[in-house]
LOMARTOR-372691 format. One record per residue (C-alpha): x, y, z; residue in three letters. Coordinates in Angstrom, 1 decimal, always signed. Example, Ala and Ser with C-alpha at 12.3 -4.5 7.8 and 13.67 -1.06 7.14 Angstrom:
2
<atom x="+12.3" y="-4.5" z="+7.8" r="Ala"/>
<atom x="+13.7" y="-1.1" z="+7.1" r="Ser"/>
//
This chain:
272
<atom x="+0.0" y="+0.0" z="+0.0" r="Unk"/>
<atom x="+1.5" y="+3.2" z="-1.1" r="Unk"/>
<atom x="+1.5" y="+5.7" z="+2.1" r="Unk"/>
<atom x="+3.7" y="+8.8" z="+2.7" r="Unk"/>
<atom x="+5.2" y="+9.3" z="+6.3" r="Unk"/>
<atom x="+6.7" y="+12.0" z="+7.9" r="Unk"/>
<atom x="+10.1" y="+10.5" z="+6.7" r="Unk"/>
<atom x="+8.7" y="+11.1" z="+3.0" r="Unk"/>
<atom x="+8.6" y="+7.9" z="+2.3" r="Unk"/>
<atom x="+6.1" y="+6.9" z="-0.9" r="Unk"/>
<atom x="+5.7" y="+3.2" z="-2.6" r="Unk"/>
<atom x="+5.1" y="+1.1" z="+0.5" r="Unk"/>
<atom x="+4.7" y="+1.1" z="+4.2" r="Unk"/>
<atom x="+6.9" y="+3.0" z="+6.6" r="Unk"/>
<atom x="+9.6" y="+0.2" z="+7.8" r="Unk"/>
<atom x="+11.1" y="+2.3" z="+10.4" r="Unk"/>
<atom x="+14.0" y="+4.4" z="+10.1" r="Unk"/>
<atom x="+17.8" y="+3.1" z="+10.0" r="Unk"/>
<atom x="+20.1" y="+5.4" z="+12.0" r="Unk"/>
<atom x="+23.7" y="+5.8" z="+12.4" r="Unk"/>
<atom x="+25.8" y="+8.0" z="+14.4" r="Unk"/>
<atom x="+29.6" y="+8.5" z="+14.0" r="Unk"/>
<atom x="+31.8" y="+10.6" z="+16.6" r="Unk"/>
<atom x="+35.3" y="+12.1" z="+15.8" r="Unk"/>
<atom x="+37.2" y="+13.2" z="+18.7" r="Unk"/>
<atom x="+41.2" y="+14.1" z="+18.4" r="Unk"/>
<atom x="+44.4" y="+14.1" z="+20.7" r="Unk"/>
<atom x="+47.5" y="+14.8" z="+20.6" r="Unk"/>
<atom x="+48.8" y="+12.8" z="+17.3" r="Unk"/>
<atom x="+45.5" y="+10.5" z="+17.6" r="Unk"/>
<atom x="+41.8" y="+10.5" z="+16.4" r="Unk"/>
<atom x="+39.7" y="+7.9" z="+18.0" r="Unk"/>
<atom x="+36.3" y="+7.4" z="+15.8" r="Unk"/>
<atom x="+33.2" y="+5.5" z="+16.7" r="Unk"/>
<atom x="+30.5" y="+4.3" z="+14.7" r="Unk"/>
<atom x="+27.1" y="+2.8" z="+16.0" r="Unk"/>
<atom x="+23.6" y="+1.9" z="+14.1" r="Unk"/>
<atom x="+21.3" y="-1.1" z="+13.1" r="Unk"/>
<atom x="+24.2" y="-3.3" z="+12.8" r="Unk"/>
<atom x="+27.6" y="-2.1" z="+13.8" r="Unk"/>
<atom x="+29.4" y="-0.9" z="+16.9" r="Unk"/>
<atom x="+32.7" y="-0.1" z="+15.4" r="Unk"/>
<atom x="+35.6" y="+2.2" z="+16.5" r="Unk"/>
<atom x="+38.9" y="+2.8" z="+14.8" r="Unk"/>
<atom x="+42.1" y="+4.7" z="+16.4" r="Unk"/>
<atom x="+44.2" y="+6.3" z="+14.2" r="Unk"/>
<atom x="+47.8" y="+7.1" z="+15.4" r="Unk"/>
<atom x="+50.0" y="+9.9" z="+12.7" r="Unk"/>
<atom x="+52.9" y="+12.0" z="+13.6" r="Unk"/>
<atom x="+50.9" y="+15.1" z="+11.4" r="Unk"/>
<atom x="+52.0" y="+13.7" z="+7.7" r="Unk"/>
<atom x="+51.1" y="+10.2" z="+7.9" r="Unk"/>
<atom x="+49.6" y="+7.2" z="+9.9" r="Unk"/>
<atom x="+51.5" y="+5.4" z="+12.5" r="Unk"/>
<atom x="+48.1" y="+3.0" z="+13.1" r="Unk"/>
<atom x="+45.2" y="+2.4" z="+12.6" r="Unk"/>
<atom x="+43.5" y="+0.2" z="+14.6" r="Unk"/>
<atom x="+39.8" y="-1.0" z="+15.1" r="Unk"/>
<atom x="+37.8" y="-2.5" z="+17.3" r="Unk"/>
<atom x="+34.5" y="-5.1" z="+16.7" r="Unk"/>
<atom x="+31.8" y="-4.6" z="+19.5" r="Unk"/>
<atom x="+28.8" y="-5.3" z="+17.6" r="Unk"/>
<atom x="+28.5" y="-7.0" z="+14.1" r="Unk"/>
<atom x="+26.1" y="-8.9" z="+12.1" r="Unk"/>
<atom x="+28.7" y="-11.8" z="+11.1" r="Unk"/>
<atom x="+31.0" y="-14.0" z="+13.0" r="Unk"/>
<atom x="+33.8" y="-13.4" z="+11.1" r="Unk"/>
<atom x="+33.9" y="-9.4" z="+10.8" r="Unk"/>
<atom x="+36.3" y="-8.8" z="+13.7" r="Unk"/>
<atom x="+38.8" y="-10.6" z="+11.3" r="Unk"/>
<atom x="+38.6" y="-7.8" z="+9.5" r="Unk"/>
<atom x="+40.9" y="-5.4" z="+12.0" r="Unk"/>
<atom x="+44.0" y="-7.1" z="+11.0" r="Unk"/>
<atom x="+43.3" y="-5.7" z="+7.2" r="Unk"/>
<atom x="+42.8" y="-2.6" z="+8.9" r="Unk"/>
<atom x="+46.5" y="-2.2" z="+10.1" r="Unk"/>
<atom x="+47.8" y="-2.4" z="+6.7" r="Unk"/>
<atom x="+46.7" y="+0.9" z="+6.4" r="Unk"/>
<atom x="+50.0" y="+2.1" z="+8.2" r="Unk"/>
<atom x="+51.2" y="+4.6" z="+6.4" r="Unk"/>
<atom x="+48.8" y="+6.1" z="+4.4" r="Unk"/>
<atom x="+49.0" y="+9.9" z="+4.2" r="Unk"/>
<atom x="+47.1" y="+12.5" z="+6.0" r="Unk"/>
<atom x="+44.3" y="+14.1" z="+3.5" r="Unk"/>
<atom x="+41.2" y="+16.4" z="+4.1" r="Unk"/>
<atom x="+39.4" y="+14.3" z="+1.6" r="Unk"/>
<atom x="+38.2" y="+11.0" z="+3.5" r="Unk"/>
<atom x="+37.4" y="+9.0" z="+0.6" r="Unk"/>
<atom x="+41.3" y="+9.6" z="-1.1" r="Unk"/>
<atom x="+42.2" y="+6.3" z="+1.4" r="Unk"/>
<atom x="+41.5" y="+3.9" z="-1.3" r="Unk"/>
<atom x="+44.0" y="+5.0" z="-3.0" r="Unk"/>
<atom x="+46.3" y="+3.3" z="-0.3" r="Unk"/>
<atom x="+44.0" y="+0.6" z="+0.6" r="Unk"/>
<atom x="+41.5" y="-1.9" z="-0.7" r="Unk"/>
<atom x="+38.2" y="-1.4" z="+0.9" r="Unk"/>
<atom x="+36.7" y="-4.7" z="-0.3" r="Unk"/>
<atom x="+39.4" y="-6.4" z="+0.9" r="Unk"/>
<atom x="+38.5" y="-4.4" z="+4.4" r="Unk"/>
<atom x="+35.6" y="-3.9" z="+6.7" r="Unk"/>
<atom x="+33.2" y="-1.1" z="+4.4" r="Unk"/>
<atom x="+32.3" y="+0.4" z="+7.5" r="Unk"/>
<atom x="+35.8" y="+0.0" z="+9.5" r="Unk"/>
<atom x="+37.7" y="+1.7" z="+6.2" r="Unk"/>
<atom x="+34.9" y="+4.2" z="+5.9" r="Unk"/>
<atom x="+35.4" y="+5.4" z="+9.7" r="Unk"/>
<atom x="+39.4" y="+5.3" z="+8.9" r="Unk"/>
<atom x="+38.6" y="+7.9" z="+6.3" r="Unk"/>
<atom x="+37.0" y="+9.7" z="+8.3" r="Unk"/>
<atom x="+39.5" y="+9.7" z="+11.3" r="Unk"/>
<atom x="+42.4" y="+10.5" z="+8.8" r="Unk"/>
<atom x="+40.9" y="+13.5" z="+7.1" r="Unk"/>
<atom x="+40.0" y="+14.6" z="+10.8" r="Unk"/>
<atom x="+43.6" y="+14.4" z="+11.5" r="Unk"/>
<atom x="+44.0" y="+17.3" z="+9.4" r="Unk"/>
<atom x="+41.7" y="+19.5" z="+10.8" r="Unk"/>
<atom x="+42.0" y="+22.0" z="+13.7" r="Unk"/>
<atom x="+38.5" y="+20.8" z="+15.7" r="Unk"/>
<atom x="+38.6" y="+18.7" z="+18.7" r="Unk"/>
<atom x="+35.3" y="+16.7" z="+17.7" r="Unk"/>
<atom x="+32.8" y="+15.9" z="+15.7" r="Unk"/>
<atom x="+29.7" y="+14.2" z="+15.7" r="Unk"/>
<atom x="+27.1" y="+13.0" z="+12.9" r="Unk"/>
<atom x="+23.8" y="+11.6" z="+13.0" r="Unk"/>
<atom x="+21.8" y="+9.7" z="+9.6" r="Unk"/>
<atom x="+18.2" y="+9.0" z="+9.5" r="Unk"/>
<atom x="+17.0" y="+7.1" z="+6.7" r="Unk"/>
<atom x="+13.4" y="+5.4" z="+6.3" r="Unk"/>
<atom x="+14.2" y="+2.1" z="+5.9" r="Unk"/>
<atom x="+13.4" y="+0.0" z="+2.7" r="Unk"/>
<atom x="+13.2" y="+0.8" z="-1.1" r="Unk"/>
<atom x="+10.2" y="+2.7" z="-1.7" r="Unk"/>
<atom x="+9.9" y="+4.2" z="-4.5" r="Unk"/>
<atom x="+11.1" y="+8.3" z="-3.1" r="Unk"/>
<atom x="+12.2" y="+8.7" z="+0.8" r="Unk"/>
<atom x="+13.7" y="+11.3" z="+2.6" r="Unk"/>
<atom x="+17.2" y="+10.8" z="+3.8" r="Unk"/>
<atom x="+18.9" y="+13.5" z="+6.1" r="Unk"/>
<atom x="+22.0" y="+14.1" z="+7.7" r="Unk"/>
<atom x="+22.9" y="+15.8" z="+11.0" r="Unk"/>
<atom x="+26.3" y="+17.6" z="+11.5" r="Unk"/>
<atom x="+26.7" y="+18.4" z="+15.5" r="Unk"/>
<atom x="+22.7" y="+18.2" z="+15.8" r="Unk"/>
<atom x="+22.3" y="+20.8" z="+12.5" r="Unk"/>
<atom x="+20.9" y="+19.4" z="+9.4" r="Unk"/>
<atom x="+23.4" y="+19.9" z="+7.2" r="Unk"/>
<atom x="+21.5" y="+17.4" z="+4.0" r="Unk"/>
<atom x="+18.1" y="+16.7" z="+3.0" r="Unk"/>
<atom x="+18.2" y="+14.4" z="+0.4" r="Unk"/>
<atom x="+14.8" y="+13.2" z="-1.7" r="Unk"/>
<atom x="+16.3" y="+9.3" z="-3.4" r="Unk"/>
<atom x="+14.5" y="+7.2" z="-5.1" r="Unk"/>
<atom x="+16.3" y="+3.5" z="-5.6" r="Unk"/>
<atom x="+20.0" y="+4.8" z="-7.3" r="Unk"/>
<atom x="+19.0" y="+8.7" z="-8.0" r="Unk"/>
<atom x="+18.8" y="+11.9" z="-6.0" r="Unk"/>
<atom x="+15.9" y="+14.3" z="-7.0" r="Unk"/>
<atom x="+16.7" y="+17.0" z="-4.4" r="Unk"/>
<atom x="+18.3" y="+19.1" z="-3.6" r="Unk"/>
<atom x="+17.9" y="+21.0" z="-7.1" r="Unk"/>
<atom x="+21.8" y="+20.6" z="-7.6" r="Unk"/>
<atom x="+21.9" y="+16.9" z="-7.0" r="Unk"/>
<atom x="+18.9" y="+16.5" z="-9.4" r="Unk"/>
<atom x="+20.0" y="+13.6" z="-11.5" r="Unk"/>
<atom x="+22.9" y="+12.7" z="-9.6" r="Unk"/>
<atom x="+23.4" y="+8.8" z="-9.9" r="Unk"/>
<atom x="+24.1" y="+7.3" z="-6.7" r="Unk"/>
<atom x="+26.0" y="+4.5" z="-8.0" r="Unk"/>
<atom x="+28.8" y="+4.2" z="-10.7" r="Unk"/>
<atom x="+30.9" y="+7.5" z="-10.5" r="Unk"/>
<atom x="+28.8" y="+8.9" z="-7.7" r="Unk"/>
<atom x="+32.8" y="+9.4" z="-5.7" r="Unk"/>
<atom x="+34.1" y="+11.2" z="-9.0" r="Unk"/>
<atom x="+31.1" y="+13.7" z="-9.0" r="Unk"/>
<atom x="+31.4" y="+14.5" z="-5.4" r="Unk"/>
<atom x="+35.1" y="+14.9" z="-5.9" r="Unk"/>
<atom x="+35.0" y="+17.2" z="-8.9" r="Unk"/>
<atom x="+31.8" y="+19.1" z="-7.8" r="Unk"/>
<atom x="+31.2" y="+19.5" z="-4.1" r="Unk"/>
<atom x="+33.7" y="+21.4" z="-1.6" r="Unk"/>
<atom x="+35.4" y="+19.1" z="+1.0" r="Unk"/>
<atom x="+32.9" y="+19.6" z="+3.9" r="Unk"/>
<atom x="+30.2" y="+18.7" z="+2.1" r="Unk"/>
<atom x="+31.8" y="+15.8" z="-0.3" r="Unk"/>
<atom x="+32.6" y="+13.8" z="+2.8" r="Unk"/>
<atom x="+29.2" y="+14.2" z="+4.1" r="Unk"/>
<atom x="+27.4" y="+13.0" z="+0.8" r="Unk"/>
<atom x="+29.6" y="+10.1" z="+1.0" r="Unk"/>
<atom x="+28.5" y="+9.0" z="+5.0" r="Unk"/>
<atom x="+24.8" y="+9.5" z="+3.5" r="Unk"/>
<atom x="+25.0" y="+7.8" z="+0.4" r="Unk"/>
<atom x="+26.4" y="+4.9" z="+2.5" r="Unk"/>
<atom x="+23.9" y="+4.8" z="+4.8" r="Unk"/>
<atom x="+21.1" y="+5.2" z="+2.2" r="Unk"/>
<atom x="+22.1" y="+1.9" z="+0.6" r="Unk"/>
<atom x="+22.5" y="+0.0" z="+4.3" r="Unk"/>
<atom x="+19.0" y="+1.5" z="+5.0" r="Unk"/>
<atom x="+17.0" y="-0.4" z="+2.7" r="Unk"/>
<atom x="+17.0" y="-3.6" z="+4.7" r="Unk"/>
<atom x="+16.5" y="-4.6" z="+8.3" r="Unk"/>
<atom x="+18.9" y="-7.8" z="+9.3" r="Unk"/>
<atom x="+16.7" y="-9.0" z="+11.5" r="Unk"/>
<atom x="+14.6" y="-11.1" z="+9.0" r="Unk"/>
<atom x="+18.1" y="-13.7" z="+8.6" r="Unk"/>
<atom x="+17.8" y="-17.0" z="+11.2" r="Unk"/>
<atom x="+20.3" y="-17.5" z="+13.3" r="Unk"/>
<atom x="+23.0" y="-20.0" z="+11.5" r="Unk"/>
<atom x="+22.6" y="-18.1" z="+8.3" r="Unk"/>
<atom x="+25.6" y="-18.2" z="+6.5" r="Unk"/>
<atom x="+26.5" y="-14.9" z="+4.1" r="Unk"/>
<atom x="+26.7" y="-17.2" z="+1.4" r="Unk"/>
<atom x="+23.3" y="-17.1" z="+0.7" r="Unk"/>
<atom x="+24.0" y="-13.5" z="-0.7" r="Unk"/>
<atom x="+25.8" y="-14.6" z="-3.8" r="Unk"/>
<atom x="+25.2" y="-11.7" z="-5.3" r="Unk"/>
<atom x="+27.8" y="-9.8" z="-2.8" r="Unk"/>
<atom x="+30.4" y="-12.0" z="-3.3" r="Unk"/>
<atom x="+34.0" y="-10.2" z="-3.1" r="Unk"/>
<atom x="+32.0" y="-6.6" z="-1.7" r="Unk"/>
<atom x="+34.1" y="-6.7" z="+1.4" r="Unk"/>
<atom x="+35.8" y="-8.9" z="+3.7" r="Unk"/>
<atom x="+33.1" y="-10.8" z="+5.2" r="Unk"/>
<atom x="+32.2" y="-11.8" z="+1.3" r="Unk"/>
<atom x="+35.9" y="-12.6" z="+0.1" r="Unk"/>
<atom x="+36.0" y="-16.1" z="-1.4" r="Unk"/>
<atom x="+37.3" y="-18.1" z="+1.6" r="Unk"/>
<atom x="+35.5" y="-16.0" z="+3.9" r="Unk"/>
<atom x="+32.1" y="-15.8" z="+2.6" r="Unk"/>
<atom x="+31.7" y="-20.0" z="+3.2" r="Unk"/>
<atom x="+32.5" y="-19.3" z="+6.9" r="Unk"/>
<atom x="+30.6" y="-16.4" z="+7.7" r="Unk"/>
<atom x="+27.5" y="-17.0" z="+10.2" r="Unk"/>
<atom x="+24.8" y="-14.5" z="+11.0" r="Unk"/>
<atom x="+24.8" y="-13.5" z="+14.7" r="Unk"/>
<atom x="+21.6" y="-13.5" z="+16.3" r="Unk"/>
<atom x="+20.8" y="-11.1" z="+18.4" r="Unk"/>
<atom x="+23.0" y="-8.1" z="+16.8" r="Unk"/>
<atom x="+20.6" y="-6.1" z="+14.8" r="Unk"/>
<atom x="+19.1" y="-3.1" z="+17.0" r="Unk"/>
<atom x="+16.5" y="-1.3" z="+15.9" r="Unk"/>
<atom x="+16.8" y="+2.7" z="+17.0" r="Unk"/>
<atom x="+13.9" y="+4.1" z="+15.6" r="Unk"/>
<atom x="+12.8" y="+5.6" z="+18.7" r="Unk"/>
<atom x="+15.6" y="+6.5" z="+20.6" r="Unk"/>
<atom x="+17.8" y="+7.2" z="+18.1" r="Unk"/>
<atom x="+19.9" y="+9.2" z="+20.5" r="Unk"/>
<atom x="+21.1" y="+6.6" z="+22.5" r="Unk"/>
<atom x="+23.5" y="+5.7" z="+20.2" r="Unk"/>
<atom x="+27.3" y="+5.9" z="+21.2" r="Unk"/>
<atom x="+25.5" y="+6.7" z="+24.8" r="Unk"/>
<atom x="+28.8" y="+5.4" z="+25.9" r="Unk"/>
<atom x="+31.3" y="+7.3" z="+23.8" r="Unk"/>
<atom x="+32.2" y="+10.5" z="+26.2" r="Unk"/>
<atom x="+31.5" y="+14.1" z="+24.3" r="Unk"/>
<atom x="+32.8" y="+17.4" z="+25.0" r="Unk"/>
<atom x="+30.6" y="+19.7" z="+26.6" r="Unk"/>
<atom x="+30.3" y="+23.9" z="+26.0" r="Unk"/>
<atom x="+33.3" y="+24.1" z="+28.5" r="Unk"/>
<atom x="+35.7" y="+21.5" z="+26.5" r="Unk"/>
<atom x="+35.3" y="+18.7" z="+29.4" r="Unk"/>
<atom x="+34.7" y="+15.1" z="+28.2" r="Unk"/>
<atom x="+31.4" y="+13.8" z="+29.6" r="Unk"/>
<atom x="+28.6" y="+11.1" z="+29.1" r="Unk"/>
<atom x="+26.2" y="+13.1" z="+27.6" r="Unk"/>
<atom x="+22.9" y="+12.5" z="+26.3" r="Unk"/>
<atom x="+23.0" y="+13.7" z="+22.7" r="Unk"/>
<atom x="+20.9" y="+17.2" z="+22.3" r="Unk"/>
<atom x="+17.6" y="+17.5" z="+20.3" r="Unk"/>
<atom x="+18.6" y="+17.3" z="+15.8" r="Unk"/>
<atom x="+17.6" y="+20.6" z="+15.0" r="Unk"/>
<atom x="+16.1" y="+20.2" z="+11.6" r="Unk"/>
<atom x="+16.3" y="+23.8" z="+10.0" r="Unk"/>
//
């Protein structure tokens, strides 16, 4: 039944919404990032001495297969790798389907925070689960809306300069070449979590093995030939956040208005 939600959502009945939040914080020489939604509880630490990584390192709390914590020792290869304010120019140094998607994604994002001169920052993605045939998918930089996106299955219709935009193919190239840094690296957190929001995990039985996906075979670690086989679904680590979204990374200390760290409860998205 075709309905429309306050998400936006039009072709068929409002699923929920998938949400993801991702915190940057930075020391001295270190950026530790932290990633939490539907399926994942990941954090990387990435160690540089202000040209270039010393480590990177990452940690598996929550996961939807058994063998994605092998994926942290892939991780570590990307020692080395150069300092850059553009998040996605680490695959040039590394393989992301060799890696973790969501583990290289957050080392992206960690490095290119390297470079900056802010002590933290924090995003939040809602988007209406499913593939309707239009939703609306928004992102939230430190509790601002920063995009409003209207999608259909692979194409942006707003904003008005996205209109047409392809979200799959050369989708990185476009950002590159048209969209300042800032905003490029936030396009590429949403387009991301546009194409994990269209499912909800919890459908799979527990012993499912991610070989039943052939279709994903060689996308990432988990589905590398030799891994794929071996893979097992874990029950139990799907969460749905739909209504308290902003309890994610509840236990991830943030800085308050004074600079402290703190356990805070994340403050109201403001959506103008």
């Amino acid at each position: 039944m075709a309905v429309e939600t306050l998400n936006g959502l039009k072709g068929e009945e409002n699923l929920g919404t998938f949400n993801r939040a991702i915190l940057l914080r930075q020391y001295n020489n270190k950026v530790i990032a932290d990633l939490e939604d539907d399926f994942h509880r990941f954090r990387v630490i990435v160690k540089h001495d202000g040209e270039k990584t010393v480590s990177v390192e990452g940690e598996a709390h929550r996961h939807p297969w058994s063998i994605c914590p092998g994926a942290v020792s892939t991780l570590r290869l990307l020692a080395g790798a150069p300092l850059d304010e553009r998040c996605t120019t680490l695959t040039q140094h590394g393989d992301i389907r060799s890696n973790c998607t969501h583990m290289f994604d957050l080392a992206g994002l960690a490095i290119a925070f390297a470079r900056s001169d802010e002590k933290q920052k924090y995003y939040m993605v809602n988007v209406p689960r499913g593939t309707p045939l239009q939703k609306r998918a928004r992102l939230f930089k430190d509790n601002v809306l920063a995009l409003d996106w209207l999608v259909g299955k692979t194409e942006i219709f707003e904003p008005k300069r996205y209109l047409g935009v392809s979200m799959k193919g050369k989708f990185a190239e476009w950002v590159h070449d048209n969209l300042d840094v800032e905003e490029a690296e936030m396009a590429s957190i949403l387009r991301r979590c546009i194409y994990i929001g269209s499912g909800h995990g919890n459908t799979l039985k527990t012993g499912t093995r991610a070989s039943v996906h052939a279709n994903k075979v060689g996308a990432c670690h988990t589905y590398t030939r030799g891994n794929v086989d071996n893979a097992i679904w874990m029950d139990g680590s799907c969460v749905d956040w739909t209504n308290n979204a902003h309890n994610l990374l509840a236990d991830v200390p943030m800085l308050d208005a004074s600079g402290s760290e703190k356990l805070l409860k994340a403050p109201p998205l403001n959506h103008k």
